[in-house]
N, C-alpha and C positions, 0 to 999 in steps of 0.2 A: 504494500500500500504506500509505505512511502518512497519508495525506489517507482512507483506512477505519478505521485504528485510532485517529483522535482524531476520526472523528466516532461512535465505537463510545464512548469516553469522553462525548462529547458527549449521546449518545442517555441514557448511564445517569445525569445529570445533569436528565434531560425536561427539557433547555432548546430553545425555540423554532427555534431559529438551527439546532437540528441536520438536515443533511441527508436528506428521504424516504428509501425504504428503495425505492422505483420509481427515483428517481432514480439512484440507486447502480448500480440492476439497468442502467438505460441506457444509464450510463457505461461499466458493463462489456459491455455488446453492441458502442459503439462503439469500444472497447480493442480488444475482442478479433473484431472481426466488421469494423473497416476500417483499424485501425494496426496491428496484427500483420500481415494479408496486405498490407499494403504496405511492410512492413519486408521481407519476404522479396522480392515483385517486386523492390524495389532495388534488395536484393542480388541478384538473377539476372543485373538489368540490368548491374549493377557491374563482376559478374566474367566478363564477356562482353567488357568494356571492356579495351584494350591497356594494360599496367601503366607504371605513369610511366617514363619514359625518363631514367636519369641519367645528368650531364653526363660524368664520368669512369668508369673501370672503377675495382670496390674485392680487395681479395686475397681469397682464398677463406678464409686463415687470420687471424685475427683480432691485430693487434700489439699488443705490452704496452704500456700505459697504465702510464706515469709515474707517479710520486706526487706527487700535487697540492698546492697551498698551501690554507693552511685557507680562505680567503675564496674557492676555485673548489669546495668540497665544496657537493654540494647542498643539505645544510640549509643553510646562510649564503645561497648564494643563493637559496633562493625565504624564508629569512626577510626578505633583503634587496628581494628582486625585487618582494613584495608590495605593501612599503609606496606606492609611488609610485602603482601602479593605486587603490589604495585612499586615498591622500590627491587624488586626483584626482575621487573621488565622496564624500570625506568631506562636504563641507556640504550638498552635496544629497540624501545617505542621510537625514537628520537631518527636512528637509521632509516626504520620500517616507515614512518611516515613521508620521511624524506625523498624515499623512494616510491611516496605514491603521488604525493602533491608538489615533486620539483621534479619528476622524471628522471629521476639517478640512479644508479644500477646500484642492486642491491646484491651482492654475493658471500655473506658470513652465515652463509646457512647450517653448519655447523655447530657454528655458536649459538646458533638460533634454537637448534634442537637441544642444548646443554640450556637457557634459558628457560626452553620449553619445559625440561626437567626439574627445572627450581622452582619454577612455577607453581609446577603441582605438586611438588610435597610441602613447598610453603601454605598455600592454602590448606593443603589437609591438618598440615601440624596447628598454624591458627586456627582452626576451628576445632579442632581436637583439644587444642588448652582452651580457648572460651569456651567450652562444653564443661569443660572438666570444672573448672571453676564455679558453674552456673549448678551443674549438680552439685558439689559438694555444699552449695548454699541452699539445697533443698528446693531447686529450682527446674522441673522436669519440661516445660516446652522449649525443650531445644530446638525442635524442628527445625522450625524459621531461622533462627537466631544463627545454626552452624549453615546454612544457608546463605544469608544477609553478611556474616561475617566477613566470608572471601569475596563474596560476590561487591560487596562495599567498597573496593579495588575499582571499578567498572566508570565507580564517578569519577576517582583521580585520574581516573584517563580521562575521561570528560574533561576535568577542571584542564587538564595537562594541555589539552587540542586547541582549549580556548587560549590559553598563552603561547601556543605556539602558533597558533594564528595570528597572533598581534603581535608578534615579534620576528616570525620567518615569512608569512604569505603575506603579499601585493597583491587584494583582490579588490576591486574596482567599484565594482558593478553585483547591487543586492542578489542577485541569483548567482551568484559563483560563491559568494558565503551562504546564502541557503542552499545550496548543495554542500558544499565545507562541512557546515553542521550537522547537515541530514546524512548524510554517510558517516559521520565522526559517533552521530549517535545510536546509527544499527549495532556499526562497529565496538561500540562500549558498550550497548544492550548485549549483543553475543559474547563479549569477553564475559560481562555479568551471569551470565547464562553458566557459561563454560568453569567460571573459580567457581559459583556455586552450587553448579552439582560436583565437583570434586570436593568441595568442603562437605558437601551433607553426604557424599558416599563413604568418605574417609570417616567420618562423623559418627555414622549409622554402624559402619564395622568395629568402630571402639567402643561405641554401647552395648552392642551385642554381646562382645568380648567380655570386658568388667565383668556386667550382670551375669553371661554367661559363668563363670567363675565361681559365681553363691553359691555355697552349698548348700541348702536347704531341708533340714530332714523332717 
């Protein structure tokens, strides 16, 4: 949807670069004619499938949650959770945009793959200690929280694009910064996507684990 509304901007500009209007039509046949009927098989297959098995039994009634210290409240932690995922891709964001928005070859992909690795055991490991900390204060909706945590990352690339738009890019003309933005912000929608489900699957496998552990007679 938004990759139609900035090239609908794009088209009322007659600039070169804007996407056919076939092209668009085939995109959406392939949207809706082979990724929608295999979102749904999925889910057929999904819920067919035996539901996770967890390690202990939980009350039916839900126990009051304590009142927490300020640095266990969710904003603190995912303002805090963030920065580490994101200072772990900070010098290489810098390359990688470089070579999307000045047309410079980009060739450390190597390195890329060794960030891509610190990546994600960063996020798993912060959200694994903000979990840990949140249980041990008697504080069981983690769900979101080792979710939001890594994913919290997503804005500092956000914040990061805005200043490196007002300090690298020479854009003129309001539709070359509304596309700037509108690609800046899929782009950090999916990095968000991507650290938080490695934080909630790293997350999910160390609860199981602990509790798994109780012995219970």
């Amino acid at each position: 949807c938004i990759f139609f509304v900035l090239n609908l901007f794009i088209w009322g500009t007659k600039s070169s670069g804007a996407v056919p209007f076939t092209t668009m039509f085939a995109l959406l046949v392939l949207w809706f004619g082979i990724s929608v009927p295999l979102v749904f098989l999925g889910a057929f297959f999904g819920y067919k499938k035996a539901p996770v098995a967890l390690p202990v039994r939980t009350n039916q009634i839900p126990r009051q949650i304590p009142e927490q210290p300020w640095y266990i409240s969710g904003t603190f932690s995912s303002l805090s959770g963030g920065i580490l995922p994101f200072g772990a891709v900070f010098t290489e964001l810098f390359f990688i945009m470089s070579s999307i928005w000045h047309h410079q070859f980009y060739h450390l992909f190597g390195f890329l793959m060794l960030v891509l690795v610190i990546l994600v055991i960063t996020c798993a490991e912060i959200s694994i200690t903000i979990t840990y900390f949140q249980l041990t204060n008697e504080d069981y909706t983690w769900y979101w929280r080792s979710f939001l945590t890594s994913a919290f990352s997503a804005v500092y690339v956000f914040v990061y694009s805005i200043l490196f738009y007002c300090t690298r890019m020479q854009i003129g003309h309001y539709v070359g910064a509304l596309v700037y933005f509108g690609y800046m912000f899929v782009i950090s929608y999916t990095f968000a996507l991507i650290t938080g489900a490695v934080g909630f699957c790293a997350t999910f496998v160390f609860v199981r684990a602990i509790y798994g552990s109780i012995k219970i007679d």
